[in-house]
MARTORLUM-168841 format. One record per residue: residue number from 1; residue in three letters; x negated, y, z negated of N, C-alpha, C in turn. Coordinates in nm, 4 decimals, decimal comma. Each point is the difference from the previous one (the first is absolute). Example, Ala and Ser with C-alpha at 12.3 -4.5 7.8 and 13.67 -1.06 7.14 Angstrom:
2
@n 1 res ALA n.xx -1,3190 n.yy -0,5690 n.zz -0,7800 ca.xx 0,0890 ca.yy 0,1190 ca.zz 0,0000 c.xx -0,0900 c.yy 0,1200 c.zz 0,0000;
@n 2 res SER n.xx 0,0350 n.yy 0,1050 n.zz 0,0720 ca.xx -0,0820 ca.yy 0,1190 ca.zz -0,0060 c.xx 0,0770 c.yy 0,1090 c.zz -0,0730;
REM end
This chain:
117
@n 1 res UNK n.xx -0,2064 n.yy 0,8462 n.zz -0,5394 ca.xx -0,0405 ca.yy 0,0534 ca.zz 0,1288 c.xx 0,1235 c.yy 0,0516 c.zz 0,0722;
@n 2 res UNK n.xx -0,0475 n.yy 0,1254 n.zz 0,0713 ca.xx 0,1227 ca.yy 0,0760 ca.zz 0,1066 c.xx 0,0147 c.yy -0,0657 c.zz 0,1038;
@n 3 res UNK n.xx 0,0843 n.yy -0,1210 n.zz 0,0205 ca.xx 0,0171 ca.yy -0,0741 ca.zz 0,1181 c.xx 0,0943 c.yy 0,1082 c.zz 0,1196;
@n 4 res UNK n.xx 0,0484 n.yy 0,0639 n.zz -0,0597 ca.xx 0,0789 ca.yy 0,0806 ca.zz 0,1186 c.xx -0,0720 c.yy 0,1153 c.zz 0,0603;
@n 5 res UNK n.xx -0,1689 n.yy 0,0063 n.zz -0,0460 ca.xx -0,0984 ca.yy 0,0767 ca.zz 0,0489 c.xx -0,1162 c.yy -0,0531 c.zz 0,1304;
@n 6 res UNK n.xx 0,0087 n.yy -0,1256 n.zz -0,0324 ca.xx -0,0987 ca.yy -0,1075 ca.zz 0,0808 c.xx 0,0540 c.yy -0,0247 c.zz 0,1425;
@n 7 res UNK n.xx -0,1226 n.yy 0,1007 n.zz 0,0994 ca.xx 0,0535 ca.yy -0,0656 ca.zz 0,1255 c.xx -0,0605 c.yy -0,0777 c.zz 0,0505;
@n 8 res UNK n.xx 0,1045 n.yy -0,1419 n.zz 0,0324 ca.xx -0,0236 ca.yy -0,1320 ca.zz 0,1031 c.xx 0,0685 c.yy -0,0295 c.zz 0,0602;
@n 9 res UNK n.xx -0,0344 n.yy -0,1274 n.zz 0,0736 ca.xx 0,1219 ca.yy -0,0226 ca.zz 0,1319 c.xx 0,1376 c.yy -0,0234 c.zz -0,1107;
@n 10 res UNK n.xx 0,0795 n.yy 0,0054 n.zz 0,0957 ca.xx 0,1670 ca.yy -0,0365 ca.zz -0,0454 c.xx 0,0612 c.yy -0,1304 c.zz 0,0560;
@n 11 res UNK n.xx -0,0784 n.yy -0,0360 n.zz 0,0969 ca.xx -0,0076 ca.yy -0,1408 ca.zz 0,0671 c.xx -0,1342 c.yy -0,0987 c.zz 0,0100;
@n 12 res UNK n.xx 0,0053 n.yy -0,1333 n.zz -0,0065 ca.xx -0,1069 ca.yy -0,0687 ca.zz 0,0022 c.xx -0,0957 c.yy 0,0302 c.zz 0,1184;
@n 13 res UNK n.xx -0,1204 n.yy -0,0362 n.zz -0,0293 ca.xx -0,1222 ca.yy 0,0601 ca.zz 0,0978 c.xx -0,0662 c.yy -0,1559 c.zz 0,0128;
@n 14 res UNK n.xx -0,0146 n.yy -0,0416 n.zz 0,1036 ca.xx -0,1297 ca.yy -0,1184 ca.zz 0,0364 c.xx -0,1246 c.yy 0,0734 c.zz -0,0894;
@n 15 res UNK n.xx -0,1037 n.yy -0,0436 n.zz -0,0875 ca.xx -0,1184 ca.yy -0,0046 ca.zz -0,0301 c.xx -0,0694 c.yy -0,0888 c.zz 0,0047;
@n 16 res UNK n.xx -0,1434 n.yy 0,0460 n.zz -0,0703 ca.xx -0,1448 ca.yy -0,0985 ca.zz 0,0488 c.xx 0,0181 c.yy -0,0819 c.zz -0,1193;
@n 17 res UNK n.xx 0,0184 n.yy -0,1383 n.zz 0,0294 ca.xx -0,0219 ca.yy -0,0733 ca.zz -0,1423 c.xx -0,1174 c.yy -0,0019 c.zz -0,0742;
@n 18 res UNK n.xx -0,1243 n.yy 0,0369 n.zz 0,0350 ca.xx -0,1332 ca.yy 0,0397 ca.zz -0,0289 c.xx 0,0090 c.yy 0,1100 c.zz -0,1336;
@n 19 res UNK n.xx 0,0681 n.yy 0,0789 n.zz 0,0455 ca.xx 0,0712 ca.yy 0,1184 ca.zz -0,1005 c.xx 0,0254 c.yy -0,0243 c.zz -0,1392;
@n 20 res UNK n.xx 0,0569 n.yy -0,1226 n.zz 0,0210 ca.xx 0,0904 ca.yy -0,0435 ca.zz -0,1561 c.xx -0,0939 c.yy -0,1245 c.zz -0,0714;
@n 21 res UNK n.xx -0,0794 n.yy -0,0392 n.zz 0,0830 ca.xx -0,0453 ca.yy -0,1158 ca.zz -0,1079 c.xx -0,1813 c.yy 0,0551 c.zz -0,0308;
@n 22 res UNK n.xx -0,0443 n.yy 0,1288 n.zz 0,0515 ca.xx -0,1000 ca.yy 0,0146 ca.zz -0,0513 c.xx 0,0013 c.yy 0,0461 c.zz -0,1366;
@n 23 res UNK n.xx 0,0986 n.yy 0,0606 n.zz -0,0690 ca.xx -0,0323 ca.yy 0,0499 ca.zz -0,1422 c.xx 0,0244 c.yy -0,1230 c.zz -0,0597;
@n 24 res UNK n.xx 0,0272 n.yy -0,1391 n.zz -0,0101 ca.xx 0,0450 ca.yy -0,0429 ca.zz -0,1123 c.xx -0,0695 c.yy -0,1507 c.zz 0,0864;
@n 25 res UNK n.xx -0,0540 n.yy 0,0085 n.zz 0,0727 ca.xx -0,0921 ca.yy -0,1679 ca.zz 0,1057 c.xx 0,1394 c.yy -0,0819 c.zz 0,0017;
@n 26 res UNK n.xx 0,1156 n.yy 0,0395 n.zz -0,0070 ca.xx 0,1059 ca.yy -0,1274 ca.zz 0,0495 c.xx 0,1205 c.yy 0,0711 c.zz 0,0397;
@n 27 res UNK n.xx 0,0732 n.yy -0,0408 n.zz 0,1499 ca.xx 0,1249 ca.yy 0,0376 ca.zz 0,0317 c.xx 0,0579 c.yy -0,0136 c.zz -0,0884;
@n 28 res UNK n.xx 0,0441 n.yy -0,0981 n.zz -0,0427 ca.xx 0,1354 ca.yy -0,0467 ca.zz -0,0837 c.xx 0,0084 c.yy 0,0550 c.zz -0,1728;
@n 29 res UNK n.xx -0,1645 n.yy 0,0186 n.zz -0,0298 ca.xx 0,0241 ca.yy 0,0474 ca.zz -0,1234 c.xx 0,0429 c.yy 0,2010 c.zz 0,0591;
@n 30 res UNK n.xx -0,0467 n.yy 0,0168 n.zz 0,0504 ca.xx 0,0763 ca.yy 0,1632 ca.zz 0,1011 c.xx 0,1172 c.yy -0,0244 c.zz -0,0103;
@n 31 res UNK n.xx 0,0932 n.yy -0,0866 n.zz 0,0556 ca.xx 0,0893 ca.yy 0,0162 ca.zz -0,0219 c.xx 0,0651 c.yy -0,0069 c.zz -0,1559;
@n 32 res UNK n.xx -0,0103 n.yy -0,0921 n.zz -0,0499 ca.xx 0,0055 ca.yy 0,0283 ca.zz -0,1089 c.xx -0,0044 c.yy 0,1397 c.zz -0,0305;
@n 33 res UNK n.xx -0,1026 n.yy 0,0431 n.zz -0,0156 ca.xx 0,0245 ca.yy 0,1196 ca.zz -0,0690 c.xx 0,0623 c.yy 0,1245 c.zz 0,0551;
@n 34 res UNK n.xx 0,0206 n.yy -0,0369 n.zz 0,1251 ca.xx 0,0788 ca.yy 0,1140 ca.zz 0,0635 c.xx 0,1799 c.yy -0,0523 c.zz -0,0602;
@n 35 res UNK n.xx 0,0188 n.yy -0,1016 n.zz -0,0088 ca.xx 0,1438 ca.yy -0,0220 ca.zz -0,0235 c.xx 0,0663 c.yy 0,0609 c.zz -0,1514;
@n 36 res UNK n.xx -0,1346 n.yy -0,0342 n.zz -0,0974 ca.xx 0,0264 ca.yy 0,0557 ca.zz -0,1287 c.xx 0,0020 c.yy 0,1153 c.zz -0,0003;
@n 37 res UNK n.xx -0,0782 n.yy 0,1207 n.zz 0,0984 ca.xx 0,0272 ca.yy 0,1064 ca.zz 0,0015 c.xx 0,1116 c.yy 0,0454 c.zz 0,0393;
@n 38 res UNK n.xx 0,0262 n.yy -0,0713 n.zz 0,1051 ca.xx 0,1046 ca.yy 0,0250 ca.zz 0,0704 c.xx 0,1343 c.yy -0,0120 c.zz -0,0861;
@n 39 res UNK n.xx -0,0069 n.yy -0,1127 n.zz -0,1130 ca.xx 0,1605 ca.yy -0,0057 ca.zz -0,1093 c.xx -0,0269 c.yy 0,1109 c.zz -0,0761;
@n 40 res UNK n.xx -0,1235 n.yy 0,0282 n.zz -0,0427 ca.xx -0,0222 ca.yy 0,1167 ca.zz -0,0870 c.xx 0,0430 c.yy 0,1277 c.zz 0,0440;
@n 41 res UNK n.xx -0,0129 n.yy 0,0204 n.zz 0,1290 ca.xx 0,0662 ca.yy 0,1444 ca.zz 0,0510 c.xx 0,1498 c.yy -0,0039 c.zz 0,0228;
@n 42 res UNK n.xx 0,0246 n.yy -0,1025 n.zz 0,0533 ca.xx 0,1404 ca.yy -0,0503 ca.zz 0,0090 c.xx 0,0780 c.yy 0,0331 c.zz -0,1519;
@n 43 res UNK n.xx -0,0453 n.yy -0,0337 n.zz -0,1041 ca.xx 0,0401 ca.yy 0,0207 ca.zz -0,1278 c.xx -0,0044 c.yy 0,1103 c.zz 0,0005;
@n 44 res UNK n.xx -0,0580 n.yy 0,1159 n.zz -0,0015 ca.xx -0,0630 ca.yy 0,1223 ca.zz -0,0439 c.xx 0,1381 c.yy 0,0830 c.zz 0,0579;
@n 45 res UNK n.xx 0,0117 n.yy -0,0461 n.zz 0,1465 ca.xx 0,1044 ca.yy 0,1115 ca.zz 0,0976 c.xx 0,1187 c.yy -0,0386 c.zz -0,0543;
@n 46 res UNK n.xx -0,0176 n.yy -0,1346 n.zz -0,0821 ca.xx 0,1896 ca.yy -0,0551 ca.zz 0,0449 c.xx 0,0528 c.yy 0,0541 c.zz -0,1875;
@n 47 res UNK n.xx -0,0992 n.yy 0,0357 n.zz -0,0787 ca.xx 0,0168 ca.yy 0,0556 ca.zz -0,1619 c.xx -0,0179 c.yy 0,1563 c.zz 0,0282;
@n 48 res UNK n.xx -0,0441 n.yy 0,0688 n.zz 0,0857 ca.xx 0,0179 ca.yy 0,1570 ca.zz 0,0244 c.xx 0,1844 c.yy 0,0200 c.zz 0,0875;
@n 49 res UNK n.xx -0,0124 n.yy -0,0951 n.zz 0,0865 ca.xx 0,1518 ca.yy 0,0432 ca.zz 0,0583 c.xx 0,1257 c.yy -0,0704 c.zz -0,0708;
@n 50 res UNK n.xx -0,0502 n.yy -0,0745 n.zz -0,0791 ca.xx 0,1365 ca.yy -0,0446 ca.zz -0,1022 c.xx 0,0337 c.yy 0,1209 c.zz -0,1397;
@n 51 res UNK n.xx -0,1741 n.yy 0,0465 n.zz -0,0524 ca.xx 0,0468 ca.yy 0,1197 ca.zz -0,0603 c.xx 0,0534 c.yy 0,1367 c.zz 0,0918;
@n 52 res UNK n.xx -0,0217 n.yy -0,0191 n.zz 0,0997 ca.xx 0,0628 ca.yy 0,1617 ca.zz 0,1126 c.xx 0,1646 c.yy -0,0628 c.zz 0,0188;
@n 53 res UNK n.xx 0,0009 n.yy -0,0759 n.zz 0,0292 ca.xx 0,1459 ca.yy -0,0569 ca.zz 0,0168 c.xx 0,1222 c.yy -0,0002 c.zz -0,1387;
@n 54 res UNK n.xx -0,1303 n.yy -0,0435 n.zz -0,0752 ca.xx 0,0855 ca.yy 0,0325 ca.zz -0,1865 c.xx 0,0846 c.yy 0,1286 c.zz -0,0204;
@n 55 res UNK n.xx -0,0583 n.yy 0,0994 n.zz 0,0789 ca.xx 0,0038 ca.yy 0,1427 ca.zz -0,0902 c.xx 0,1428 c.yy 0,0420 c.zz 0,0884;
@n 56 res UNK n.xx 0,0402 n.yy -0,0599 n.zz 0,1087 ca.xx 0,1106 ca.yy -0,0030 ca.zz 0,0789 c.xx 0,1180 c.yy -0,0921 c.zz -0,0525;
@n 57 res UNK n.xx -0,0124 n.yy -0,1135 n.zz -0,0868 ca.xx 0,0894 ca.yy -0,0796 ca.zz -0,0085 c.xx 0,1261 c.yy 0,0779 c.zz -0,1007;
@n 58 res UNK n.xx 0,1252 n.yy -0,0201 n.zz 0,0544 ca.xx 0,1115 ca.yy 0,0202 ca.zz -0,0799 c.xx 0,0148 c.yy -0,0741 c.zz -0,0783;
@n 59 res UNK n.xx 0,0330 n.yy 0,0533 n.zz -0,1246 ca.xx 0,0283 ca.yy -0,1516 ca.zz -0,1621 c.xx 0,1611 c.yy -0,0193 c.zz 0,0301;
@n 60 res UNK n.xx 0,1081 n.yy 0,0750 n.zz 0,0794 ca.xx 0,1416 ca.yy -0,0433 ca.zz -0,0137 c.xx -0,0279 c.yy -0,1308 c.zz 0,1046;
@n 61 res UNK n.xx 0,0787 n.yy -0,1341 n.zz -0,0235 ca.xx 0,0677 ca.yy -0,1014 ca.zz 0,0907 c.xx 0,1455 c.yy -0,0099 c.zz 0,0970;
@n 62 res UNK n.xx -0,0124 n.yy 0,1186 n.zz 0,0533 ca.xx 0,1149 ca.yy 0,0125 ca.zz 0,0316 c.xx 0,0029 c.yy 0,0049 c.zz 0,1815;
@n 63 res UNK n.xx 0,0636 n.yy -0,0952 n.zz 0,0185 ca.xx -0,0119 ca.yy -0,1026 ca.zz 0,1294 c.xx 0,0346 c.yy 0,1186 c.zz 0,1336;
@n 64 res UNK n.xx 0,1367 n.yy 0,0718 n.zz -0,0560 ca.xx 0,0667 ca.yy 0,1223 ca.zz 0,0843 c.xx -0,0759 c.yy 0,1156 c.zz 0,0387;
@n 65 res UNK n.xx -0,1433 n.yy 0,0547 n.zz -0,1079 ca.xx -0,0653 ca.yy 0,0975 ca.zz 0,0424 c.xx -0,1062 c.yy -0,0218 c.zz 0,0664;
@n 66 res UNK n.xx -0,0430 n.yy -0,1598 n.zz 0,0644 ca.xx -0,1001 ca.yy 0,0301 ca.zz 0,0932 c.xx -0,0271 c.yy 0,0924 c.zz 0,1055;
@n 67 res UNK n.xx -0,1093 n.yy 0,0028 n.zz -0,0348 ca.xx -0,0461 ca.yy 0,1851 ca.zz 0,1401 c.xx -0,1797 c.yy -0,0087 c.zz 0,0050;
@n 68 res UNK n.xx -0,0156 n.yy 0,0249 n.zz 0,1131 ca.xx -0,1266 ca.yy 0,0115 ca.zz 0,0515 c.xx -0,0605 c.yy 0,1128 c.zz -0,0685;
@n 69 res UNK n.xx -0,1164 n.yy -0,0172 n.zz -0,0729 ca.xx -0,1198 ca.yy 0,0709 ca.zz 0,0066 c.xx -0,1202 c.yy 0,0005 c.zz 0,0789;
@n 70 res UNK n.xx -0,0018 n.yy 0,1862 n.zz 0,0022 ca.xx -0,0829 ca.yy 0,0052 ca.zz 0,1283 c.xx -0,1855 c.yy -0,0352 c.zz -0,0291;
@n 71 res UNK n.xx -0,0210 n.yy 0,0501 n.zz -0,1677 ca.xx -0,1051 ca.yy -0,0074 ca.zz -0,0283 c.xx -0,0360 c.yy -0,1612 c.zz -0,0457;
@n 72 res UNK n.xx 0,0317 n.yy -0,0704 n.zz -0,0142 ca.xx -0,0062 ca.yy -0,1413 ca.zz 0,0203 c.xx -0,0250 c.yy -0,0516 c.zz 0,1369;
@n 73 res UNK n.xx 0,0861 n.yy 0,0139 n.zz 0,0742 ca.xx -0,0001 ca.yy -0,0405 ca.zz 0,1236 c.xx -0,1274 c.yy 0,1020 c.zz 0,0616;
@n 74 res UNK n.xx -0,0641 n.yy 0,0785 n.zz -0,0321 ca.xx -0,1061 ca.yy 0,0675 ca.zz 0,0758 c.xx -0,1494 c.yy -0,0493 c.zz -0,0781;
@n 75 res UNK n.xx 0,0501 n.yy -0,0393 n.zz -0,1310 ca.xx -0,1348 ca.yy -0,0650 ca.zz -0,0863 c.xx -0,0425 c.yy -0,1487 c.zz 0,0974;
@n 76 res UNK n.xx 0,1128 n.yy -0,0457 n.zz 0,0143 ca.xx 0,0176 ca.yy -0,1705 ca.zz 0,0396 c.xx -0,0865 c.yy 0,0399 c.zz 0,1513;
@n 77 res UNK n.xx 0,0907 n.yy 0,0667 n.zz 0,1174 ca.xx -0,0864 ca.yy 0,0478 ca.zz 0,0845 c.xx -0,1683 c.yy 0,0034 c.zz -0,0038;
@n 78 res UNK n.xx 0,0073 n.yy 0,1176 n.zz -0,1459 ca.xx -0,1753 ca.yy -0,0094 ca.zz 0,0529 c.xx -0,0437 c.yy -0,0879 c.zz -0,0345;
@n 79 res UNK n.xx -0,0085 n.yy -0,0668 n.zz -0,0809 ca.xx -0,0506 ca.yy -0,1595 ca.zz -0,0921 c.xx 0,0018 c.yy -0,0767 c.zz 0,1475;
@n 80 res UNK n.xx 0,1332 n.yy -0,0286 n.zz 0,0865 ca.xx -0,0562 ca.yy -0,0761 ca.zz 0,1077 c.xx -0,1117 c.yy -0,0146 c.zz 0,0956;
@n 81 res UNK n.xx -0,0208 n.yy 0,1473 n.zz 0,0026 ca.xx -0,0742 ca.yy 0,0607 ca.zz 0,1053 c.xx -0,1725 c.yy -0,0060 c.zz -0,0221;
@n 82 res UNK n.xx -0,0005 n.yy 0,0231 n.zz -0,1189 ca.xx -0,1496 ca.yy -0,0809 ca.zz -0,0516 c.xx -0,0186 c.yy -0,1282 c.zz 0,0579;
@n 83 res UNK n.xx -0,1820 n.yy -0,0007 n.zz -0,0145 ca.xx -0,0414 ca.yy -0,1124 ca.zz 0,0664 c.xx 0,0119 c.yy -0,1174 c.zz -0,1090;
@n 84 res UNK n.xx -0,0027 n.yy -0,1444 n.zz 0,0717 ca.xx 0,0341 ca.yy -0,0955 ca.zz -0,0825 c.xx -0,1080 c.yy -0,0151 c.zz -0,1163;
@n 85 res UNK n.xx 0,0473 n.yy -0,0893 n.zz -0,0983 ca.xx -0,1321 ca.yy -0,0031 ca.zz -0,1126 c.xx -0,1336 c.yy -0,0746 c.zz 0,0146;
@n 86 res UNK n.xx 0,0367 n.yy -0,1066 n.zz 0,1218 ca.xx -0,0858 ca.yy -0,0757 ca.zz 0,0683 c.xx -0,0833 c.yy 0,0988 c.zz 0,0928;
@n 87 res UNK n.xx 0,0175 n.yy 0,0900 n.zz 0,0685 ca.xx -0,0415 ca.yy 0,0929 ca.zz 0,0828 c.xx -0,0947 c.yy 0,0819 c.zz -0,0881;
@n 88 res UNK n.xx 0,0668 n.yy 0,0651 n.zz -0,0930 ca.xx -0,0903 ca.yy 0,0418 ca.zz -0,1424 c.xx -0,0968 c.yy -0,0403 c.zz -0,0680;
@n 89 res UNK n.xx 0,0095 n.yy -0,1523 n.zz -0,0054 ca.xx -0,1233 ca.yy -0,0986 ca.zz -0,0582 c.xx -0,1006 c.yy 0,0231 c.zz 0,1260;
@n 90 res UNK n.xx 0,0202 n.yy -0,0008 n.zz 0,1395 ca.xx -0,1242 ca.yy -0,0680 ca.zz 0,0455 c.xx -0,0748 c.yy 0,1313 c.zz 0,0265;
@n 91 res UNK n.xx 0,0994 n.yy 0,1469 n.zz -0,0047 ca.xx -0,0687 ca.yy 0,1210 ca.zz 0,0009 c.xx -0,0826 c.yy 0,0240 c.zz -0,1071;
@n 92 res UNK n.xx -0,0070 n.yy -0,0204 n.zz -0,0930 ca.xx -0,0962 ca.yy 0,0091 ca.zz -0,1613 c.xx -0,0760 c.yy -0,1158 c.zz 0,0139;
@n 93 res UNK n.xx -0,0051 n.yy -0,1003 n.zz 0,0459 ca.xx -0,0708 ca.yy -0,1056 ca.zz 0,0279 c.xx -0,1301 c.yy 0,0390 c.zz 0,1009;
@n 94 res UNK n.xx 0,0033 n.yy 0,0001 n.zz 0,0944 ca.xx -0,0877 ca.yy 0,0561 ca.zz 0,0802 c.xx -0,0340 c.yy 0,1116 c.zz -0,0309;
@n 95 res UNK n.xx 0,0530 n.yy 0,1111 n.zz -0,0490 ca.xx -0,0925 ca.yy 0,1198 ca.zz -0,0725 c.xx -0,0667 c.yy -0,0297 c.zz -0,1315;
@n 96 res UNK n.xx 0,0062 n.yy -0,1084 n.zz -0,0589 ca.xx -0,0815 ca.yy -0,0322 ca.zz -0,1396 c.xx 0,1144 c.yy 0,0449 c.zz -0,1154;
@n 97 res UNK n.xx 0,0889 n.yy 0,0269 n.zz -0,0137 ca.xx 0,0601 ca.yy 0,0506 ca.zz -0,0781 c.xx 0,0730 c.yy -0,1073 c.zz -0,1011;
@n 98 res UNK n.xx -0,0239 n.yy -0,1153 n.zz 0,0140 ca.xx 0,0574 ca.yy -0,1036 ca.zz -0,0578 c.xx -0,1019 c.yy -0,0973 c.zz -0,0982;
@n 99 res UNK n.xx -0,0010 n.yy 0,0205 n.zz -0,0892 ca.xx -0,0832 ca.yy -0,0894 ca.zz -0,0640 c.xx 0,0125 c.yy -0,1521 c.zz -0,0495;
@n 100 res UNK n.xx -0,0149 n.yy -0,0800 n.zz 0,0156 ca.xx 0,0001 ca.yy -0,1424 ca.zz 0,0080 c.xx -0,1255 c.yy -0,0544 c.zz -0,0525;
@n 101 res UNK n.xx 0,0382 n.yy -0,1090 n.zz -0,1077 ca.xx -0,0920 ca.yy -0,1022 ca.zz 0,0218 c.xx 0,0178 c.yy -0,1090 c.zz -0,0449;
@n 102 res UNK n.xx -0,0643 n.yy -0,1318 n.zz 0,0010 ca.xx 0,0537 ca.yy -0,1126 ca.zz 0,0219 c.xx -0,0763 c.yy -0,1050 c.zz -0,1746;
@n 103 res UNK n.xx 0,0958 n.yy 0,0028 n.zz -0,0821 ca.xx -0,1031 ca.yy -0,0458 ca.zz -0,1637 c.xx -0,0791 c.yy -0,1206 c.zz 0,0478;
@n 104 res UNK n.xx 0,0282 n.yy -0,1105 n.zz 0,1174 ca.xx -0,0652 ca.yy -0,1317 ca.zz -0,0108 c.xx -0,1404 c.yy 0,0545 c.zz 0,0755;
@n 105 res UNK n.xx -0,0309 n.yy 0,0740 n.zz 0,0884 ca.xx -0,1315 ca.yy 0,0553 ca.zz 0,0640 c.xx -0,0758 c.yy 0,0551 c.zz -0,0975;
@n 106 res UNK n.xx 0,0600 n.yy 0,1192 n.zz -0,1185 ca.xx -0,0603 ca.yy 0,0059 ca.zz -0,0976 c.xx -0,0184 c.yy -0,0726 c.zz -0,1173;
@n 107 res UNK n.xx 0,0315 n.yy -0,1567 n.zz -0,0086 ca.xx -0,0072 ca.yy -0,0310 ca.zz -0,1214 c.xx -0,1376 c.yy -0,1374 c.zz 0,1073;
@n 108 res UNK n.xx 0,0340 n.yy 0,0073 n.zz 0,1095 ca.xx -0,0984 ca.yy -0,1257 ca.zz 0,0744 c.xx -0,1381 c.yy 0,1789 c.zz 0,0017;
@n 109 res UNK n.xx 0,0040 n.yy 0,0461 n.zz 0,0186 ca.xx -0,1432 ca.yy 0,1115 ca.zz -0,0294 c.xx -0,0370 c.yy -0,0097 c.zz -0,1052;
@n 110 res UNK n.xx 0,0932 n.yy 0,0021 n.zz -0,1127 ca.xx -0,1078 ca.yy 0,0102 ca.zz -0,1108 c.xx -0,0165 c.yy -0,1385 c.zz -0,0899;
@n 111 res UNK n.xx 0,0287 n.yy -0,1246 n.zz 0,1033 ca.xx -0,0765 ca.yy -0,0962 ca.zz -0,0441 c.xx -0,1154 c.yy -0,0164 c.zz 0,0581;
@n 112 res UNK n.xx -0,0132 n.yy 0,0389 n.zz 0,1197 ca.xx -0,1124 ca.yy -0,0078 ca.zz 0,0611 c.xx -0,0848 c.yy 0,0948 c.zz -0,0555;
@n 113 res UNK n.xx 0,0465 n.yy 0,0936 n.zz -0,0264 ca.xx -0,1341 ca.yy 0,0922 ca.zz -0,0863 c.xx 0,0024 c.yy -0,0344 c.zz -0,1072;
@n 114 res UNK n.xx 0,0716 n.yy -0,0831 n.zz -0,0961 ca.xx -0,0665 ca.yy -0,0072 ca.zz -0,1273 c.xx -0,0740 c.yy -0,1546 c.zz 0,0253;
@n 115 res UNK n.xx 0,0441 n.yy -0,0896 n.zz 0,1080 ca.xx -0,1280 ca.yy -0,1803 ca.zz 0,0000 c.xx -0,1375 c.yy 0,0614 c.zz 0,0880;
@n 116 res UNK n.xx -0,0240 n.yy 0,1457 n.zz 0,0590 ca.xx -0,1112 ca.yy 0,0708 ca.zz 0,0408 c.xx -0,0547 c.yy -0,0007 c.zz -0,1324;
@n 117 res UNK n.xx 0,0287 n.yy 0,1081 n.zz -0,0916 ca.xx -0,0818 ca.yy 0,0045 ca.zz -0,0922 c.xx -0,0588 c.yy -0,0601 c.zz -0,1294;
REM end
């Protein structure tokens, strides 16, 4: 996903806790799954700007030629400026965009449907 396409806040927002625990009937399992999303995007941004940062690195070790790059220092910039990955989770969260589900709810369903029949 184009995270540097998605517009949401850039700062935390008060919301309705009503919001987050109707798709899944429990706050805490919400959170849950907003947090795993949330490492998952976190991963995603922090393996795209280590390969953008790669393609800049000098292979000499040589202590005397340190010098600023500008295209590094303007990559790093925008990477900051994005919204956090936590901010990201709860935007795909509330639009449905996150799929979740929980194996012990489905494995307690289909005992109950198979001592039904």
């Amino acid at each position: 996903m184009d995270f540097k396409k998605i517009k949401t806040d850039t700062e935390a927002v008060t919301r309705r806790i009503r919001d987050f625990d109707m798709p899944t009937g429990n706050i805490y399992e919400t959170l849950v799954v907003l947090a795993k999303r949330a490492n998952q995007i976190s991963h995603e941004i922090k393996e795209e700007l280590s390969q953008k940062i790669q393609e800049f690195a000098t292979t000499q070790d040589n202590l005397e030629e340190v010098f600023e790059n500008r295209e590094q220092i303007e990559i790093a910039k925008f990477y900051e400026r994005l919204p956090k990955p936590t901010l990201l989770a709860v935007h795909e969260f509330l639009r449905g965009r996150v799929y979740h589900r929980n194996p012990i709810k489905t494995a307690v369903k289909e005992q109950e449907t198979a001592v039904e029949s």
